[in-house]
Each structure stands twice: as C-alpha cells, then as structure tokens.
C-alpha positions as CSV (number, residue, x, y, z in Angstrom):
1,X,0.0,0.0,0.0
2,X,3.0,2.3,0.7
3,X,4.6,1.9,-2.9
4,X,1.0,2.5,-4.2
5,X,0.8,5.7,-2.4
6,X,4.5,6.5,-3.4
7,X,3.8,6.2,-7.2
8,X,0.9,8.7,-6.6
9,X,2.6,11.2,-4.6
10,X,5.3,11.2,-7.6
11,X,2.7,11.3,-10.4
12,X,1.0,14.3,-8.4
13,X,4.5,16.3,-8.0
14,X,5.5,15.5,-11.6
15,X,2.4,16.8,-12.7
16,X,1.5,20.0,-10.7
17,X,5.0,21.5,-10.1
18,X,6.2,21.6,-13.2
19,X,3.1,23.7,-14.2
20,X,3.7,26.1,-11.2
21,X,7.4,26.5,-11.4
22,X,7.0,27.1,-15.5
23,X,3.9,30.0,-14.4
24,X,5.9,31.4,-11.8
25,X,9.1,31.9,-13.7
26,X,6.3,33.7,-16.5
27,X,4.7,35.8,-13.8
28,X,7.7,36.9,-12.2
29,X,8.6,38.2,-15.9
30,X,6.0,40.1,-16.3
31,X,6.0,41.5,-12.8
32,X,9.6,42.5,-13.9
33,X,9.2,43.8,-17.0
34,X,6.1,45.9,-16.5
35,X,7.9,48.1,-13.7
36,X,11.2,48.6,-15.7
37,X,9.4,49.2,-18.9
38,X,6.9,51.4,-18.1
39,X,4.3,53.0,-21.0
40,X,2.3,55.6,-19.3
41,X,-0.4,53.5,-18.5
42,X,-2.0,52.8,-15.3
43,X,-2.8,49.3,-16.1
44,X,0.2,48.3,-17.4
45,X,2.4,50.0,-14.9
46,X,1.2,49.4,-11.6
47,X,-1.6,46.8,-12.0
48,X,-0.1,44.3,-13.9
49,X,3.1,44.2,-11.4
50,X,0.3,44.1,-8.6
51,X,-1.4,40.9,-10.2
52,X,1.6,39.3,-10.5
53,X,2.8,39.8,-7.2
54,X,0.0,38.1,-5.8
55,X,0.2,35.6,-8.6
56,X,4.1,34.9,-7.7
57,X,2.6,34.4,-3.7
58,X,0.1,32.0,-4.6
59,X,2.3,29.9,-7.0
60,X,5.4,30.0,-4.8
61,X,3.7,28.7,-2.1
62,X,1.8,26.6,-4.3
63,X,5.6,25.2,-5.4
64,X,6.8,25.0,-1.8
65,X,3.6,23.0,-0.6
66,X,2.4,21.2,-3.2
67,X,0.2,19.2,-1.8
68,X,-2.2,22.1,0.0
69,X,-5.4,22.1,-1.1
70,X,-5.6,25.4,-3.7
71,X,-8.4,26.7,-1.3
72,X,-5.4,26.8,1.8
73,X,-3.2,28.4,-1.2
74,X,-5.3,31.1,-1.6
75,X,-5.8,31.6,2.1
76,X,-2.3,31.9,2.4
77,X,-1.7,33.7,-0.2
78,X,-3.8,36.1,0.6
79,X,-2.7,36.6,4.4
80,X,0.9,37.4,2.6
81,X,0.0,39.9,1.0
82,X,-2.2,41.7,3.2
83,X,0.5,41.6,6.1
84,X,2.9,42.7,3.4
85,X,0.4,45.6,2.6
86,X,-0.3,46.5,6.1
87,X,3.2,46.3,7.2
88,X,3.6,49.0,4.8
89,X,1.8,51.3,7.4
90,X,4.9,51.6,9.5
91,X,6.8,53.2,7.3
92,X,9.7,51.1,7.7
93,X,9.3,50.0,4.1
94,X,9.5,53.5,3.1
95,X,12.8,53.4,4.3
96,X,14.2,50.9,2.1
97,X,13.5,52.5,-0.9
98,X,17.3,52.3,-1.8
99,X,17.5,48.4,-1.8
100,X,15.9,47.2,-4.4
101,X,15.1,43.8,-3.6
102,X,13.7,44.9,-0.1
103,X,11.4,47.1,-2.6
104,X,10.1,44.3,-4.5
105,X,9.4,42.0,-1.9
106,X,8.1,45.4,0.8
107,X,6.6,47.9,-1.8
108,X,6.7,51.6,0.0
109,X,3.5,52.9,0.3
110,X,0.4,51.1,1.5
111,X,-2.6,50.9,-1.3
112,X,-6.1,49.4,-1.3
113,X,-5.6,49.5,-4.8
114,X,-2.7,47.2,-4.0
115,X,-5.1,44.7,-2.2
116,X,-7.9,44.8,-4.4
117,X,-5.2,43.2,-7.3
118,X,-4.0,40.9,-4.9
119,X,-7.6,39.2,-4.3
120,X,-8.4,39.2,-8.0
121,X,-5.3,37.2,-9.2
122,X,-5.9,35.3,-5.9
123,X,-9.0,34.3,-6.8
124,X,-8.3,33.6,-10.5
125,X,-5.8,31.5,-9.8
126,X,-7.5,29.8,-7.4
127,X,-10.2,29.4,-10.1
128,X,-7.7,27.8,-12.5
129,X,-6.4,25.6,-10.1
130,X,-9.9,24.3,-9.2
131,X,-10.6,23.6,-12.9
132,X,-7.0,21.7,-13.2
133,X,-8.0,19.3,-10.3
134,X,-11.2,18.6,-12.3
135,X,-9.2,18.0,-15.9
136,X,-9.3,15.8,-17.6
137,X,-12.8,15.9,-17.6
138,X,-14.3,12.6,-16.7
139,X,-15.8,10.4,-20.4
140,X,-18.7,8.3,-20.4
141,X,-21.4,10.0,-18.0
C-alpha cells in the first residue's frame, strides 16, 4: 500500500510542479518587466506588477507545498499579502527604498488598490487551479 501511495505522490509532484514552477518563472517576468518598462499606462504600470505579485505568492507557495489544497493556497496567499500591505503602514518599508530587492518583496506605500489586485489574481488563480484538479474531464457519464 505504501509503494501505491509513493507512485501517486510522484505522479502528483511531476504533474503540478512543473506547471507552477513554469507559471511562476512567467509571472515573475512580467512582474519585472512591466515596472522597468513602463508606458504611461495605469494598467500596465502598476496593476499588472500588482497581479503578478500576488500571482508569484500563490504559486510559490503553491511550489513549496504542493500538496495544500488550492483553497489553503489562496488563504495563504492572501494573508501574505495583506500583512505585506499593512506592514507597509509603519513606514519602515519607506525606508528601504534604496534596496531594491527589499522594494520588490516590501513595496513603500500602503494601497487598497494594491489589495484589491492581490484578491483578483488570488482568486483567479484559485479558479484555474480548481478547474485543473477537475481536468481531464471525466468520459462516459
């Protein structure tokens, strides 16, 4: 019964990680690339580095747990980032500015704009997960 429960556990890491670690790598991109590219539009850059910093949470914890439910990746997702946010409030990330790593991980200013991307790509990617779990979608019924 072990070696049966072994195979499964592999089958489940080979197939969800991958997946996570390929969309995470993607995100991060983005995230990247729409704050050092930026075109003079709101969307593109502030939201889209927003979304994907909630999207990098979910799917980094999603890598480092894998086997969390994606309901208990969302929740903890979500608690990141809104301790991140609030922690914002005492000004310590303010004064960081000048490290720029500390800035990407910290932000500066607090935002409910911030939080209000951080619950939609939370929930979307929740969403998707969801929809994975169910796929291939069961033949014959």
């Amino acid at each position: 019964m072990q070696s049966v429960k072994s195979v499964v556990n592999l089958y489940f890491m080979l197939r969800v990680l991958p997946r996570r670690v390929i969309l995470l790598a993607i995100v991060a991109g983005i995230g990247f690339y729409s704050r050092r590219h930026p075109v003079g539009r709101y969307l593109w850059d502030k939201s889209v580095g927003d979304v994907c910093y909630a999207a990098g949470a979910f799917l980094l914890i999603g890598v480092l747990a894998p086997r969390l439910r994606p309901a208990m990746i969302a929740a903890a997702a979500l608690a990141y980032c809104i301790a991140i946010e609030c922690f914002k409030l005492t000004a310590l990330p303010a004064r960081w500015d000048a490290n720029p790593l500390l800035r990407v991980v910290f932000g500066t200013t607090f935002s409910v704009h911030n939080l209000i991307c951080y619950a939609v790509a939370i929930a979307a990617l929740f969403a998707v997960e969801r929809q994975m779990q169910k796929w291939p979608p069961e033949s014959g019924r």
